[in-house]
C-alpha positions in Angstrom: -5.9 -77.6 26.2 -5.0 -75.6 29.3 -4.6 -72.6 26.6 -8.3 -72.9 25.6 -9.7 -73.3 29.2 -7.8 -70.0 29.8 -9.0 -68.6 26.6 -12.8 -69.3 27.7 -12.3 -68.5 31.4 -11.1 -64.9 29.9 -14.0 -64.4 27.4 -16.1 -65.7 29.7 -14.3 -63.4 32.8 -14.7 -60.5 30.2 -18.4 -61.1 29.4 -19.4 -61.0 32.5 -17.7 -57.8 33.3 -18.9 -56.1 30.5 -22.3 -57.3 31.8 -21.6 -56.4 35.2 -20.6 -52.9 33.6 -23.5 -52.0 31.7 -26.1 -53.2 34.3 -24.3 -50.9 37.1 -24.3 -48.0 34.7 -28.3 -49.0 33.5 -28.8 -49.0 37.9 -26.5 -45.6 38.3 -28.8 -43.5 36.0 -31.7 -45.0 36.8 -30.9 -43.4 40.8 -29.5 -40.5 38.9 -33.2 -39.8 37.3 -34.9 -41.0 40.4 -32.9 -38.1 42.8 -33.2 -35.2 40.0 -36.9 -36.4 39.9 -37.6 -36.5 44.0 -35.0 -33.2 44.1 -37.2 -31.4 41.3 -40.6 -32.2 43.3 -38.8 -31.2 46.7 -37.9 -27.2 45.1 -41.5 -27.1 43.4 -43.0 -28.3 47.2 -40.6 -26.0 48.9 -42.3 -22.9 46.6 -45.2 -24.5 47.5 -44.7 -24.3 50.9 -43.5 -20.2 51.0 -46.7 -19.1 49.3 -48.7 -21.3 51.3 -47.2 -19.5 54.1 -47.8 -16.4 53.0 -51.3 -16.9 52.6 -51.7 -17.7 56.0 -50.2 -14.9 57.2 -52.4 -12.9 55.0 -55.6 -14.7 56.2 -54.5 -14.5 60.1 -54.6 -11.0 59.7 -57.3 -10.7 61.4 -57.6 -12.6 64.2 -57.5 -11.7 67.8 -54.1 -14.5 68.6 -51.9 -12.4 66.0 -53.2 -8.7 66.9 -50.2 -7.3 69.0 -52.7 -3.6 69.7 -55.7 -5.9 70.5 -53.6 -7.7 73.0 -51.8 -4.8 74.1 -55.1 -4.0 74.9 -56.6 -6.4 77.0 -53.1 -7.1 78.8 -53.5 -3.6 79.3 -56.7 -4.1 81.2 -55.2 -6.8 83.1 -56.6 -9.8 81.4 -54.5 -13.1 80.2 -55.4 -13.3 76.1 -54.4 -17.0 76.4 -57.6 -17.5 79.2 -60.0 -14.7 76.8 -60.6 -16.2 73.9 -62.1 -19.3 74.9 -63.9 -17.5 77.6 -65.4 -15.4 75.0 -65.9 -18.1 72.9 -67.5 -19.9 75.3 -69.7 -17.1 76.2 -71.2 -17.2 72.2 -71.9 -20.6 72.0 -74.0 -20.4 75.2 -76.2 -18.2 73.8 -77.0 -21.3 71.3 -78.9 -22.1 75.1 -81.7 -19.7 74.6 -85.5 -20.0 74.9 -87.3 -18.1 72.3 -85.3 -16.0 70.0 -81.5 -16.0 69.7 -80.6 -13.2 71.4 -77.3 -12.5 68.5 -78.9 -13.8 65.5 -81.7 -11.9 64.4 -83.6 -14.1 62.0 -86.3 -16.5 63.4 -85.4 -20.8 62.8 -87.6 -22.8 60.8 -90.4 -24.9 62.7 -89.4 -27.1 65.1 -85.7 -26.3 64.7 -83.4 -23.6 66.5 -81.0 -21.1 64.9 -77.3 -21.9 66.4 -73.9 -20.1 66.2 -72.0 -22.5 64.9 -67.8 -21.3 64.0 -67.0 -17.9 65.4 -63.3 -16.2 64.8 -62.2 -13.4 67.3 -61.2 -10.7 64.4 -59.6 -8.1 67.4 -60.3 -6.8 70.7 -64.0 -5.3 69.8 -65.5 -7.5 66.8 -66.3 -11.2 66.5 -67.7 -13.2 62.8 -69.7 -15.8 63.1 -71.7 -18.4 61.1 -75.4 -19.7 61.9 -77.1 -22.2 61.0 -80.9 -24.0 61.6 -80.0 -27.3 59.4 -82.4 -25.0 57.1 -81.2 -21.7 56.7 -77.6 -20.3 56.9 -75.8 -16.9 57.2 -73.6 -14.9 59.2 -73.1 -12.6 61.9 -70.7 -9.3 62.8 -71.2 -8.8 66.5 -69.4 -6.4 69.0 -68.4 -7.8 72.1 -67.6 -6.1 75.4 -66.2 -7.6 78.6 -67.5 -6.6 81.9 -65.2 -6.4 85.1 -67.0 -9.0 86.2 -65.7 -11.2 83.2 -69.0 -11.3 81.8 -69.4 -10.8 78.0 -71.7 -8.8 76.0 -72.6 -9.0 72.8 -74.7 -6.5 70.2 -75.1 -7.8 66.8 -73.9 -5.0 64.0 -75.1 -6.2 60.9 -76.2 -9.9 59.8 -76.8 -11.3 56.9 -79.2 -14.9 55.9 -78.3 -16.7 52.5 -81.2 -17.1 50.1 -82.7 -20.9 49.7 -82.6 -22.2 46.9 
């Protein structure tokens, strides 16, 4: 009797071993596929990342904060580039605070509605981009900017262009 009872509690013992067994190994490749998976997706986002990269440095070409002779220049000149920009920023959006015609965009606005610089980029020390808008019409604008010794900005539009309605 105490032979059998052995004899079970080993099959038994065994079965659930073998069972034990096969569901670690089932749970061990399982991870396995999971990690070659997330480690497959983290190379492909890792390319991703190093062309993504170099697009941006390709687009921030031009654009006053990367320009090293632009800054040269105005450093040159005495100026802090990190107080500039948004001083000549600032100093194209308030023309959006005319009366009459704009005096950088040279299309006249719709009725009842005023033409507005709405995104501008600093390209380098002489040349702004900029897009304008009524709610209506749309285009964009290459000015030349000069700064004054008294920190005062002027601009003179260079070419401009309005996208057709459709």
């Amino acid at each position: 009797m105490k032979r059998r009872i052995f004899m079970y509690l080993f099959v038994f013992t065994l079965l659930l071993v073998v069972f034990q067994y096969a569901n670690a190994k089932r749970i061990f490749e399982n991870q396995n596929r999971k990690l070659d998976s997330a480690n497959s997706k983290v190379s492909a986002l890792k390319d991703s990342l190093i062309i993504l990269q170099d697009q941006i440095l390709n687009l921030s070409h031009f654009n006053l904060e990367r320009n090293e002779d632009a800054i040269s220049y105005f450093e040159k000149d005495g100026y802090d580039v990190s107080e500039l920009i948004p001083l000549i920023k600032d100093a194209i959006y308030s023309t959006n605070e005319f009366k009459g015609q704009h005096p950088v965009v040279p299309y006249a606005s719709s009725e009842g509605r005023k033409m507005l610089i709405n995104t501008v980029k600093l390209l380098n020390h002489k040349w702004i981009i900029a897009d304008f808008s009524d709610g209506e019409y749309w285009g964009e604008v290459f000015v030349a900017y000069y700064i004054n010794d008294d920190k005062t900005v002027e601009f003179n539009t260079v070419e401009s262009f309005l996208y057709p309605f459709d």
